[in-house]
N, C-alpha and C positions, 0 to 999 in steps of 0.2 A: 215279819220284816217291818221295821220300822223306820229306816231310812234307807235312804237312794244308793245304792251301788257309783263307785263310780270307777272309768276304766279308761285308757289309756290307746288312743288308735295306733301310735305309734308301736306299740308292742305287735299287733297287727301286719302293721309294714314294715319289720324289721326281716332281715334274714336269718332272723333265731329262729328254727321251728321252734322249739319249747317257749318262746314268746310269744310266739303267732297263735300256738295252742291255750295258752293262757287266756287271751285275750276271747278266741272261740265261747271257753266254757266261762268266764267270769261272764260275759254281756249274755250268751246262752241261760245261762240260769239265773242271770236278774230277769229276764223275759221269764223264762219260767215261772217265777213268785210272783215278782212283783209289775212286771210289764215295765220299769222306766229305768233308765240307766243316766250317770253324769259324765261326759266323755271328754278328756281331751284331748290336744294330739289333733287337731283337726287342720280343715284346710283356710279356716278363716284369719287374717292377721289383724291385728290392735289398727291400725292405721283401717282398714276400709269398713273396719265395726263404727269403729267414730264416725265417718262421714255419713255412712250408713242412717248412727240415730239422730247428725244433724240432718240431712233432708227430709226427716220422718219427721220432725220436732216442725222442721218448716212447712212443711204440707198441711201437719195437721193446726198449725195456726194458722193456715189463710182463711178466710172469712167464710162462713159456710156455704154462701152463695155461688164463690169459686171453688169450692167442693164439689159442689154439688150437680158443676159443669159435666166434671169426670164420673156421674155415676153413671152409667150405660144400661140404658130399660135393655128386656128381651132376650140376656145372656146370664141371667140368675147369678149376677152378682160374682162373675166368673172371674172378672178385669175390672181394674178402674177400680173408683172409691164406691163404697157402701158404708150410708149414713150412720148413723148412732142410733140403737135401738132396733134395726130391722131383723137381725137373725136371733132364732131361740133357740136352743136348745130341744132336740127329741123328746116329745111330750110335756113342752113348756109352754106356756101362753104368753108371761112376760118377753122382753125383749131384751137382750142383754143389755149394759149398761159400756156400750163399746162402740166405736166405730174404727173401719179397716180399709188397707188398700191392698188389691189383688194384682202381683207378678205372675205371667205365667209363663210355660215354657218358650224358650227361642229353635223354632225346629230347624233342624239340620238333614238339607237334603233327602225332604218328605215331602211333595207339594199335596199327597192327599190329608196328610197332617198338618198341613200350613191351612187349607182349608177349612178343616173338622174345629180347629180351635178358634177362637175368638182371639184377634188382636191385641197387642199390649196395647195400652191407650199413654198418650205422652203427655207429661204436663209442662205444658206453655211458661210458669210462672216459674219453674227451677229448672232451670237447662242441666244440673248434674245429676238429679235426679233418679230420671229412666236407668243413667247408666253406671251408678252406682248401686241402682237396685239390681242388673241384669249381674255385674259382676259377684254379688252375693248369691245370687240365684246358682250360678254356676259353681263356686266354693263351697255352698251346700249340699248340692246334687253329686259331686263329687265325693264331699266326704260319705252321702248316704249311698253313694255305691261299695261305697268301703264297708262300711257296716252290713252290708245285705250281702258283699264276699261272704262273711264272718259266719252269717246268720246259717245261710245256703251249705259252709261246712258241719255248722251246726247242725240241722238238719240228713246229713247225711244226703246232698245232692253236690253235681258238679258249683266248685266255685263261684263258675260266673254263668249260673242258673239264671240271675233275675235276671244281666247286665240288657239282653235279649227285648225285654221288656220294658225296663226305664228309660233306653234310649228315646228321644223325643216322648218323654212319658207325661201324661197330664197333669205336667208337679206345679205344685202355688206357691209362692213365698206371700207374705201375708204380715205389713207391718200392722199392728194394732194398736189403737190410741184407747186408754180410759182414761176421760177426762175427771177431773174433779167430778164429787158429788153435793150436789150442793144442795140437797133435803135427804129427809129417809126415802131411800128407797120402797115399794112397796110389795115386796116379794121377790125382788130383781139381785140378779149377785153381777157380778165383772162377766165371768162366763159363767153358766150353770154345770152341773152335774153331768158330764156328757163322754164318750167314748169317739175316737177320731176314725174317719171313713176310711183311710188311705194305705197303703205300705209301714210304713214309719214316718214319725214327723222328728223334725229336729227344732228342739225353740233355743233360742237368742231370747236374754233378758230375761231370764228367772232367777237373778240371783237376790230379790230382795223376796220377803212372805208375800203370798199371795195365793201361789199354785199348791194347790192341794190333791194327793192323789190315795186313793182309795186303796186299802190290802184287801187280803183276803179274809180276814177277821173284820172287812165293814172299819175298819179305824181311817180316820185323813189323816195322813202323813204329810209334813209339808216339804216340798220337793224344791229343795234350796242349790243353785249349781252356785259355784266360784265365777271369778269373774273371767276366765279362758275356757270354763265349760263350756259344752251346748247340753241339754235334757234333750234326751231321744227315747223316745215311746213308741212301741207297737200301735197298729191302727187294726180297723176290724176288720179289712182285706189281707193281710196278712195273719193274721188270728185266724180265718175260716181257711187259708189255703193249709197252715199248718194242724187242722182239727184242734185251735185251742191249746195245741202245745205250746206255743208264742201268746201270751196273753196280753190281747187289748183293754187298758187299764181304764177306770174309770175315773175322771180326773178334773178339777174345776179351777177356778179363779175365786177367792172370795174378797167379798170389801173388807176394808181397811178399819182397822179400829178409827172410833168418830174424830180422835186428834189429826188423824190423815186424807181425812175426806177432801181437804181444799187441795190434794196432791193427784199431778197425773201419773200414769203409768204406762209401760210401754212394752210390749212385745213381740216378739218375730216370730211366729213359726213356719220351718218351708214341711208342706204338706207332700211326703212323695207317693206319688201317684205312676203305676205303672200305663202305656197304650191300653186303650178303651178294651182291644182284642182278649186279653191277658184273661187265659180260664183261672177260676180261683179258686177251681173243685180241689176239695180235698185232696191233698198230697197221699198216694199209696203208702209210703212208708211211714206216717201217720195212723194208721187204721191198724188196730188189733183189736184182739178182745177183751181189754180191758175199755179202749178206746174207741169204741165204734164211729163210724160218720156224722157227727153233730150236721150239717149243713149241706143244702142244696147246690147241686151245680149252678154257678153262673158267674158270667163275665166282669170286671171291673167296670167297664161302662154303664152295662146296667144296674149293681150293684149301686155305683156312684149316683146316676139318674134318682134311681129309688130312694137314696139318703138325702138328696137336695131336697125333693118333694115333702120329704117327713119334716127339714128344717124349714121349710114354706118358702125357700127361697126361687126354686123353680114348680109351674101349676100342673 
């Protein structure tokens, strides 16, 4: 596989079964090979993407000291802004060459999940801000319910298997600024070499080079969407519930050739994440003898806790 599948939600939500089937096995067996698909058909419009990357563009040029108001110690970088440089990659030392803002969920009629989660945090300097971010939150969440319908018949479980669990689920949307670079870096890439925690993620703003993702021949493929796509990738929670039939890809950001260093770059991705409860044991109908149990029982929460600690974000 050498490039990115790309597919069509709309065929999904049409009332053509032989549409809706199409769409199951095309995005079904891009997960299979190659873990990432180019989708469009989604629930985001051209008007609230624009407003979207102007208050990201405005954020991320207020002056670092007003940044820096919004990073929240003691919540592993859960909400709020997190600096340039603090997250590494799983068995990286360097510091990526990024800084990012965390959306999280808005719970609905959970108050022990209004609890469990940390705060949106507001910023005072752009009043449209918050609420242009929550609306994209929601557009995304939406359409990755759609996808995990897809996935769930894919799999040979009821439709709306996950629905159960992503409601008020621990999902992130996560603008990211790479700002210029302005020396050689010294072993540092945009993101490094890394595999994503979550369910599926969905990214906004892959449409120039950058992202690169790994086959199964070890080749980087570079994972280019149109400008009404989103890229949507398997994460490693859903890779262990399906034993690895669902492949979580390995997948990076690299720097730009030296003509483009004075350039920033921008991108979104919403992290979905199911309730902390969500067992992620191996799926039965997964397991044969070809296929035996790759992975241990246990829960997304803990799962999730385990991966922050590896990223050094939480101690």
């Amino acid at each position: 596989m050498t490039r990115i599948p790309s597919v069509d939600l709309q065929d999904f939500l049409s009332e053509d079964v032989e549409r809706k089937q199409k769409f199951i096995n095309e995005i079904g067996n891009a997960y299979e090979t190659i873990g990432f698909v180019a989708l469009k058909g989604h629930f985001l419009d051209d008007t609230l993407v624009e407003n979207l990357y102007s208050q990201i563009k405005e954020f991320f040029d207020l002056p670092v000291d007003v940044k820096q108001k919004y990073e929240i110690p003691g919540i592993g970088g859960q909400r709020g802004y997190v600096s340039f440089g603090k997250e590494s990659a799983k068995g990286k030392k360097e510091g990526d060459l990024k800084e990012f803002w965390h959306f999280g969920q808005y719970v609905e009629n959970n108050s022990k999940l209004e609890n469990e989660y940390p705060a949106n945090v507001i910023v005072d300097e752009l009043p449209e801000f918050n609420e242009v971010g929550k609306q994209t939150y929601k557009m995304l969440e939406k359409t990755a319910k759609y996808v995990l319908r897809a996935l769930a018949l894919f799999l040979d479980l009821d439709e709306e298997y996950f629905d159960q669990y992503i409601l008020n689920g621990n999902s992130i949307l996560r603008p990211i600024h790479y700002p210029p670079i302005k020396e050689e870096p010294k072993g540092a890439v945009r993101a490094a070499a890394h595999g994503d925690i979550n369910l599926i993620t969905l990214l906004m703003g892959a449409h120039g080079k950058g992202l690169q993702v790994q086959n199964h021949d070890g080749e980087w493929v570079d994972a280019i969407a149109q400008p009404d796509e989103l890229m949507i990738n398997v994460g490693d929670m859903l890779s262990r519930h399906s034993n690895n039939k669902l492949k979580s890809t390995i997948h990076r950001v690299v720097n730009p050739p030296k003509e483009l260093w004075g350039t920033s770059r921008y991108s979104i991705p919403f992290f979905m994440h199911p309730i902390s409860e969500m067992k992620l044991d191996v799926l039965e109908n997964c397991i044969d003898a070809k296929n035996p149990k790759q992975f241990e029982d246990i829960t997304a929460g803990e799962f999730l806790n385990e991966r922050l600690r590896e990223l050094g974000l939480i101690k």
